[in-house]
N, C-alpha and C positions, 0 to 999 in steps of 0.2 A: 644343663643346670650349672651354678656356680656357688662353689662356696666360700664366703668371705668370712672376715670376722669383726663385728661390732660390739662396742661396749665389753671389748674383752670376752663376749661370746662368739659362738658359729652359728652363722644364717645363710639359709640357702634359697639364692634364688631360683627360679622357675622361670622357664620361657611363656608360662602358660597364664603370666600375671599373677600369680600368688609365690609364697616363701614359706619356707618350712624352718622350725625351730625342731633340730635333730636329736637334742638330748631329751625331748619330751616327746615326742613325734606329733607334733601339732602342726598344724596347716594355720597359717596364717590370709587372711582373706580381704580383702578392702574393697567398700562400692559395688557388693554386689546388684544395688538396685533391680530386684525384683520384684516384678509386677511394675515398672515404668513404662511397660509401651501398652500396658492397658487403663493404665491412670492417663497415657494421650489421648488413646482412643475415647477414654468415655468424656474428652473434652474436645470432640470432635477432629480430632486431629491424626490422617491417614498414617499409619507406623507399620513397618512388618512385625508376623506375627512370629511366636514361637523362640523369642530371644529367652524367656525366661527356662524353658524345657534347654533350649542351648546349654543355658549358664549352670542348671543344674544338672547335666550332663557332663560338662565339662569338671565341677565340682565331684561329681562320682570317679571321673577317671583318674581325679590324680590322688582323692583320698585310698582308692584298690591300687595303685600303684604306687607307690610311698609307705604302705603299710599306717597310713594316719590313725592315731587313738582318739583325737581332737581336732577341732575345727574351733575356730575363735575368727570372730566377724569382726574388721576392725569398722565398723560405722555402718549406717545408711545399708542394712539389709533389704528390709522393704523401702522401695519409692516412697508411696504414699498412702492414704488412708484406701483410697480406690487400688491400691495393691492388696487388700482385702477381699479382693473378687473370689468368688466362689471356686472358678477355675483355675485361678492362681493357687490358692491355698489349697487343693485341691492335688494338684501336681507339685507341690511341698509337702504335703503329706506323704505322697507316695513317696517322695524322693528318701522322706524323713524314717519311715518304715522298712525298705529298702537296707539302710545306715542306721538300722536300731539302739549298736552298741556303742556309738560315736557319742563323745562328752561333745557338746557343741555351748558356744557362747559368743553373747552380742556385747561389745561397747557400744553402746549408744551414740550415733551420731546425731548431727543434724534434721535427716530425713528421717530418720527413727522415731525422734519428737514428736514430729507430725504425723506420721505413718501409726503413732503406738507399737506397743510391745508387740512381737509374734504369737499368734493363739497359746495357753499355755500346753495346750496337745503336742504340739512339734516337741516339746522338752528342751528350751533355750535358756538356758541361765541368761541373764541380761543383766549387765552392771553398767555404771557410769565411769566415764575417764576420769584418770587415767585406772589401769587394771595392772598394779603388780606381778608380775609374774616374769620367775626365771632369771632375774636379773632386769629386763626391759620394764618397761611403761607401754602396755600395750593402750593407743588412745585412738581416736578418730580425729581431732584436731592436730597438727606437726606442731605443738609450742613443746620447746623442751623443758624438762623436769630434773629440779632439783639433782635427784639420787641416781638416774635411771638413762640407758641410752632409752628414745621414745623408737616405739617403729609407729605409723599411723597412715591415713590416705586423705579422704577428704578431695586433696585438689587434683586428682587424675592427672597425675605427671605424664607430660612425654616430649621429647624432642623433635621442632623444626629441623629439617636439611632440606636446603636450597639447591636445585640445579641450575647449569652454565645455561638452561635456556630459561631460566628464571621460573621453574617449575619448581613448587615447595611439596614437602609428604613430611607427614607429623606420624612420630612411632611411639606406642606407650614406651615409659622404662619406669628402672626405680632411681631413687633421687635419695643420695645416702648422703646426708651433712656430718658433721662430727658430733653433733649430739641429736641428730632428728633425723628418719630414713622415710621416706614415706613410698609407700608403694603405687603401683598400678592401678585404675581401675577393674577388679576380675569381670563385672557385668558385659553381656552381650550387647547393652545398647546403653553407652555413655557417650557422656563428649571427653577432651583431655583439655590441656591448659600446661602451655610450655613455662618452666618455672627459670628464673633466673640462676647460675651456676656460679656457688661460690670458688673461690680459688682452692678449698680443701675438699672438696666437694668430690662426692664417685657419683658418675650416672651410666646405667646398664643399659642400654636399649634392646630391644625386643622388637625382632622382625622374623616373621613366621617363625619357627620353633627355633631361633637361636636368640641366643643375650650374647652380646658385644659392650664391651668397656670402652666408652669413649676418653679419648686422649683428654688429659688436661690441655 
């Protein structure tokens, strides 16, 4: 992991696609889109199974490891309304039961809208962007704010490199502007979208369990 400092605060990234804000001990999260490969499925479309158990798997080991009090979603938790499946919410539950004492909370993203709130059994505070806290703008869109450095996701940053035999491999990172940082996708089954890089610009990339700072 790496700790930087934004907005005059400390933020710590993860190799595991999530950041941690250390004075509060919150886990920060982006795009988990859960329940997306059974919102394909029931639109006939072949997907593997078990990404969602993945992501909240993955989501357990680093809140027990980090000693997390908080989790704060920044957008697009559930997919979609078909992310309401029985089995879905089901294995959120347990996950949720499990993590009893965790403050958890949603910025409403995009796919949030559509998907609706989480049951209110899970116990998700849900608010709209942006969300004060800490000094940041916690949002799901990256437009910056007035008062606040923003962290946020939305567009699953990550980095093309190109090989001498003309082979390409795209790696998530995080994509840190001077007033907007936007993270990684955490979910097991997203796409990414390489972001153009400005001149002030820090980008982390993220290959199996390390983050690497790419050169200006």
């Amino acid at each position: 992991m790496v700790t930087i400092e934004v907005g005059g605060r400390p933020l710590v990234l993860l190799p595991q696609k999530a950041a941690l804000l250390p004075q509060s001990h919150t886990l920060l999260v982006a795009d988990a889109h859960i329940g997306k490969a059974v919102s394909f499925r029931a639109l006939g479309v072949p997907v593997p199974r078990g990404t969602t158990s993945d992501t909240l798997a993955r989501l357990s080991g680093l809140v027990e490891r980090h000693g997390v009090r908080r989790v704060v979603f920044l957008g697009d938790l559930l997919h979609s309304a078909r992310s309401h499946a029985a089995a879905t919410l089901s294995a959120f539950a347990r996950w949720r039961e499990r993590h009893a004492a965790l403050d958890l909370l949603l910025v409403r993203g995009n796919h949030d809208d559509r998907a609706g709130d989480p049951p209110a059994s899970l116990r998700i505070e849900v608010v709209d962007e942006p969300h004060l806290d800490g000094g940041f703008a916690l949002c799901h869109h990256p437009q910056p704010h007035e008062a606040a450095y923003v962290l946020a996701g939305h567009l699953h940053p990550c980095v093309a490199l190109g090989g001498r035999a003309h082979d390409r491999l795209r790696l998530p990172c995080f994509h840190l502007g001077e007033r907007v940082g936007v993270l990684p996708a955490f979910g097991s089954f997203t796409g990414m979208h390489a972001l153009e890089r400005g001149p002030a610009d820090r980008v982390f990339v993220i290959a199996d369990d390390e983050l690497r700072e790419l050169p200006s």
